[in-house]
C-alpha positions in Angstrom: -2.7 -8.4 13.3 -2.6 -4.5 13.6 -3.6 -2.1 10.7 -1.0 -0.8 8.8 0.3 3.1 9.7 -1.2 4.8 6.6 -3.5 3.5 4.1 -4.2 5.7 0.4 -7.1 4.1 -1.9 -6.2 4.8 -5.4 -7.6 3.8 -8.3 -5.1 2.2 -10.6 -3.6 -1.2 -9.8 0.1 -0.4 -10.1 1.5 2.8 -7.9 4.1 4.7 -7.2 5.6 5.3 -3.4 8.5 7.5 -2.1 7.3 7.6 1.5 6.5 11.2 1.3 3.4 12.1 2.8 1.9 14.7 5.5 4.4 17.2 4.6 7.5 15.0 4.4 8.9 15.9 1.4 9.7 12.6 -0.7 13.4 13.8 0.0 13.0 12.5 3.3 11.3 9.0 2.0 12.6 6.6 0.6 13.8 5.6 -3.1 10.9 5.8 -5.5 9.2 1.9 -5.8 6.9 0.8 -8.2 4.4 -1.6 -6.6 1.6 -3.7 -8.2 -1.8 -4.6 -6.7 -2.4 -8.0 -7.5 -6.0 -9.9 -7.1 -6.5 -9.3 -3.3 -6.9 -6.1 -4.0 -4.1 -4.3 -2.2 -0.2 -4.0 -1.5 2.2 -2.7 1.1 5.1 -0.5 0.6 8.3 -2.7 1.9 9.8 0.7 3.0 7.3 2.4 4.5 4.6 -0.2 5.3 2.1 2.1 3.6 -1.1 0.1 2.5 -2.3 0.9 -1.2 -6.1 -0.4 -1.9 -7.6 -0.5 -5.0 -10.9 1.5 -5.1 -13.8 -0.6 -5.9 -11.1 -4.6 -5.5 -11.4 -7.1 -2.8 -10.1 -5.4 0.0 -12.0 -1.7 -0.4 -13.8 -1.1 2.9 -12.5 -4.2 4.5 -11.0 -4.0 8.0 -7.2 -3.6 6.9 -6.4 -4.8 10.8 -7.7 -8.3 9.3 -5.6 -8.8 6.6 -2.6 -10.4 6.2 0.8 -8.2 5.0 1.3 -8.2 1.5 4.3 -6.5 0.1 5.3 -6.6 -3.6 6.1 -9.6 -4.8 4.3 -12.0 -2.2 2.1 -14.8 -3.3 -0.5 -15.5 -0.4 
């Protein structure tokens, strides 16, 4: 497995992603999404591919290379 392109901690379980991000204006993204981090403590955008980990779940400070894609919805 390889680590996903761009990973943002945050600390609430359900997030918000436009892929906007090092100066590309959400314009540029993609259509607004509203994904939920579930018990393995992360998600991916199905857009973008961005990782969100919860702060302080399961997957905080784990190698994100090692684990498995997870986009919203999934049941692993």
């Amino acid at each position: 497995m390889i680590a996903p392109p761009e990973i943002t901690r945050v600390t609430s379980a359900r997030v918000a992603c436009d892929g906007a991000h090092d100066g590309l204006p959400a314009a540029l993204g993609h259509p607004r999404v509203w994904l939920q981090i579930d018990e393995h403590g992360y998600v991916d955008c199905g857009y973008c591919d961005r990782r969100f980990v919860l702060i302080g779940g399961p997957a905080d400070g784990v190698d994100q290379a090692t684990l498995p894609d997870i986009s919203e919805g999934a049941s692993n």
